[in-house]
KOLPA-515808 format. One record per residue (C-alpha): x, y, z. Coordinates in steps of 0.25 Angstrom, whole numbers, plus 5000, padded with zeros to 4 digits. Last residue first. Layout:
% KOLPA-515808
XYZ ...
% end
This chain:
% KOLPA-515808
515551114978 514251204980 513251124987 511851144983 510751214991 509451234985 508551184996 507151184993 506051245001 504851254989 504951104990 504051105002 503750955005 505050905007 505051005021 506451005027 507150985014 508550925019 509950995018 511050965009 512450905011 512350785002 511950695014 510850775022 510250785008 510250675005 509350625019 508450745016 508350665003 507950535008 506850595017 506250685007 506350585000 505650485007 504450585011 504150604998 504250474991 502750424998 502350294990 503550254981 504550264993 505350164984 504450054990 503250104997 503450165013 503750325010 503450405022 502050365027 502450215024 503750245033 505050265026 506350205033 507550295035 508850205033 510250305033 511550205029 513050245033 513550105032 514350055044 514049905042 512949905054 512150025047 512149925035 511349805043 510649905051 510149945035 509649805032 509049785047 508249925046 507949865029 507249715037 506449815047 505949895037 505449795027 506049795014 505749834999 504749935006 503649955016 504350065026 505250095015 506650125015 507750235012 509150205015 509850325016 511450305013 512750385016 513950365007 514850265002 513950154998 515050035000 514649935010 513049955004 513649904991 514649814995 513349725001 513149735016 513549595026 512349495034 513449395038 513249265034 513249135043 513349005035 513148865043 511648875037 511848885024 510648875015 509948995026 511249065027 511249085013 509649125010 510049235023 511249285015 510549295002 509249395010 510449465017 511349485005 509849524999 509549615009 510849675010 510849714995 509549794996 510149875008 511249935001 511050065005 509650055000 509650194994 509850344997 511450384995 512250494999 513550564995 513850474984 515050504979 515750374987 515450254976 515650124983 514250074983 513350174976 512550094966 512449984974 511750064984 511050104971 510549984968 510349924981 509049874978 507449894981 507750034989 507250124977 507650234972 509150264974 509450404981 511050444977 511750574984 512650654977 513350774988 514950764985 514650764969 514150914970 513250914956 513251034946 514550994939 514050854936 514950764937 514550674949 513350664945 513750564932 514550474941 513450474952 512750424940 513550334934 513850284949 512250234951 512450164936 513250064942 512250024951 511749934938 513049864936 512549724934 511549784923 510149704922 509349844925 510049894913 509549804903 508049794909 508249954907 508049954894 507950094891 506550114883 506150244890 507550314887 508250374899 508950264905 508250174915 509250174925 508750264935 509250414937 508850534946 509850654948 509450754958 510150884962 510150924977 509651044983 508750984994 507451024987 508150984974 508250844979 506950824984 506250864973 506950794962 506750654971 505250584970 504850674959 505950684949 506550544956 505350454949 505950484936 507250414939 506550274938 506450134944 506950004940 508350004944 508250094955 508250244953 509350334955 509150484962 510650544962 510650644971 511350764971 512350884978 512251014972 513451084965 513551234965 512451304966 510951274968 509651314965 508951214960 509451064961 510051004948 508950884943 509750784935 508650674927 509550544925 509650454914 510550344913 511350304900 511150174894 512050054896 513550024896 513950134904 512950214912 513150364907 512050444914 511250534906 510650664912 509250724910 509350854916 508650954927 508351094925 508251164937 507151164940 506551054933 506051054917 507050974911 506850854924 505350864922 505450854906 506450724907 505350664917 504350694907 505050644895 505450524903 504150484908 503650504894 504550394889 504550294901 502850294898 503150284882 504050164886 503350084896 502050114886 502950034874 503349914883 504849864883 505049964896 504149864904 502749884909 502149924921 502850054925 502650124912 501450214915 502050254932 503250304924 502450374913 501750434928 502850474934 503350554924 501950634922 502150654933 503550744934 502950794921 501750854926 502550924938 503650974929 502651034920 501951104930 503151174938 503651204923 502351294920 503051344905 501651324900 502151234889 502751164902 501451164910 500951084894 502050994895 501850954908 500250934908 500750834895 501550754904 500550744915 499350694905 500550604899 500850554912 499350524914 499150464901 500250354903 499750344918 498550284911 499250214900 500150134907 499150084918 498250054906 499449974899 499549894912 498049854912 497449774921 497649874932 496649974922 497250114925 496250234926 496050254942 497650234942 497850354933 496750434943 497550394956 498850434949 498250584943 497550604958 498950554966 499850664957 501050624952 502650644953 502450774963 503050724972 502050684982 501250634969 502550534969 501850444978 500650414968 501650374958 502450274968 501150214972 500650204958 502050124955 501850034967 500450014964 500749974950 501849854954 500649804965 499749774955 498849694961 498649774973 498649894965 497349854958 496449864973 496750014971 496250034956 494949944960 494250074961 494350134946 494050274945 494250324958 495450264962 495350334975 496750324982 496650234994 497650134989 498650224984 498650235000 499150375003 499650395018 501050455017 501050405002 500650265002 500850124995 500050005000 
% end
């Protein structure tokens, strides 16, 4: 049961067709992508009434209607952009682009990237995205990342406003799997509120046909986590003492992999190496229990022995793990020295996987926690962005 400080996408009025809610629990894969639209509205990445009255039109039996309906939706939002920005009413624009983003991605989330609808959706989602990032203030960029031996990354760079000198960052990286657009609506905000730049990047390339079931089989897929940090590093605008990394997604150790025995990170928000313990546990305990006169001792991957710089481990109260079994996880690194931070969201907080529900509350938590780390102070109230802080470091 996903919620956003109290909102039961079960107890939405699904006015039109009133069997919607008892759909999800069949289809539990469509719930969790709702879910995560219907908690970006506190970003400003949808709106509750437009998801509530797509979902009311969507025949469940049908994937191509679920394409379709938040196909013409995005498009609606899409076409509302470019006629505020024939108007020269940017503010506008932007806001109906940001959805309209969300809600390509929500159309091709079913089906895969060989199907025709997957990539028309993956298309206008791009244009959208690349016509938020244009229009932001200040500009932001599209930037490609070299990645040898396959296609080159795509990252949207968005400078802070206001600032002199060089600004610390973060680096916003998606899991394998999931997408960079999610960080203009779940991140930007937070990281131009506390005066840092933002760069967010996943490993789908920036064509809608990438073929990213290539990628994903790659043995040296965390490698792609230096090539940015590489990439960063050298821009003129950016203070390379003060780069933080925020993975999304706690299901692996991607990005703890990613930065184990690299010491330019000045922060890092991620599992912390917590995945990998689980499984050495889980293939330690299988061990023992075939080979009873063998005692193993429970020991930390090379990953989390090597992460060079501070770490927040952000977990959910009903997430990939219980919350007792991560508190034993994260004793277990605290015990070997590791300078690790585990804050625990709550269901009012952010409770669903990848804080899908309720992504305020967790960020601005995890990125008070950067801030603290790259030399900047926190946003007291995250719900007035007005107050920004346009400090940057000058080096």
């Amino acid at each position: 049961m996903a919620r956003d400080n109290g909102l039961d996408v079960h107890r939405l009025e699904f006015e039109k067709n009133p069997e919607v809610s008892s759909v999800w629990l069949e289809r539990e894969d469509l719930l969790l992508e709702f879910t995560r639209l219907v908690g970006a509205a506190r970003d400003g990445g949808s709106t509750i009434a437009e998801c509530v009255s797509t979902a009311n039109a969507i025949d469940f039996a049908d994937d191509g209607s679920w394409l379709s309906e938040w196909t013409t939706i995005a498009d609606l939002s899409s076409a509302r952009a470019d006629a505020a920005l024939a108007e020269s009413k940017i503010l506008i624009a932007r806001s109906n682009w940001l959805r309209a983003v969300n809600y390509y991605q929500a159309a091709a989330f079913p089906f895969s990237s060989a199907d025709q609808g997957y990539r028309s959706a993956i298309a206008g989602m791009l244009r959208c995205a690349t016509n938020y990032v244009h229009h932001a203030a200040p500009r932001g960029e599209i930037v490609q990342i070299a990645w040898p031996g396959g296609y080159p990354l795509q990252g949207y760079f968005l400078p802070p406003p206001h600032t002199t000198g060089r600004a610390p960052a973060v680096i916003c990286i998606a899991e394998p799997g999931q997408r960079k657009e999610e960080f203009l609506h779940k991140a930007a905000a937070h990281a131009r509120d506390r005066g840092m730049a933002m760069l967010a990047v996943d490993l789908f390339g920036g064509e809608p046909d990438a073929d990213f079931e290539q990628v994903v089989g790659r043995r040296d897929l965390e490698a792609t986590v230096g090539h940015v940090m590489d990439y960063l590093v050298e821009r003129d605008d950016i203070d390379d003492t003060g780069i933080a990394i925020l993975g999304d997604g706690m299901k692996s150790s991607f990005v703890a992999r990613g930065i184990a025995f690299d010491d330019r990170y000045a922060a890092a928000v991620c599992d912390g190496g917590l995945w990998d313990l689980h499984e050495r546990e889980f293939l330690r305990d299988r061990l023992a229990s075939q080979e009873p006169g063998v005692v193993l001792r429970p020991t930390l991957s090379r990953a989390a022995r090597n992460i060079k710089c501070p770490v927040l481990i952000p977990a959910a109260e009903r997430g990939w793990l219980q919350p007792e079994r991560v508190k034993e996880l994260y004793a277990q690194l605290k015990a070997e020295g590791r300078d690790v931070t585990l804050k625990i969201f709550t269901t009012r907080d952010a409770a669903d996987p990848g804080h899908a529900g309720s992504p305020t509350p967790a960020s601005t938590f995890i990125f008070d926690w950067i801030a603290a780390r790259v030399g900047l102070p926190a946003v007291r109230d995250g719900r007035h962005r007005g107050a920004a802080l346009r400090r940057a470091r000058d080096v």
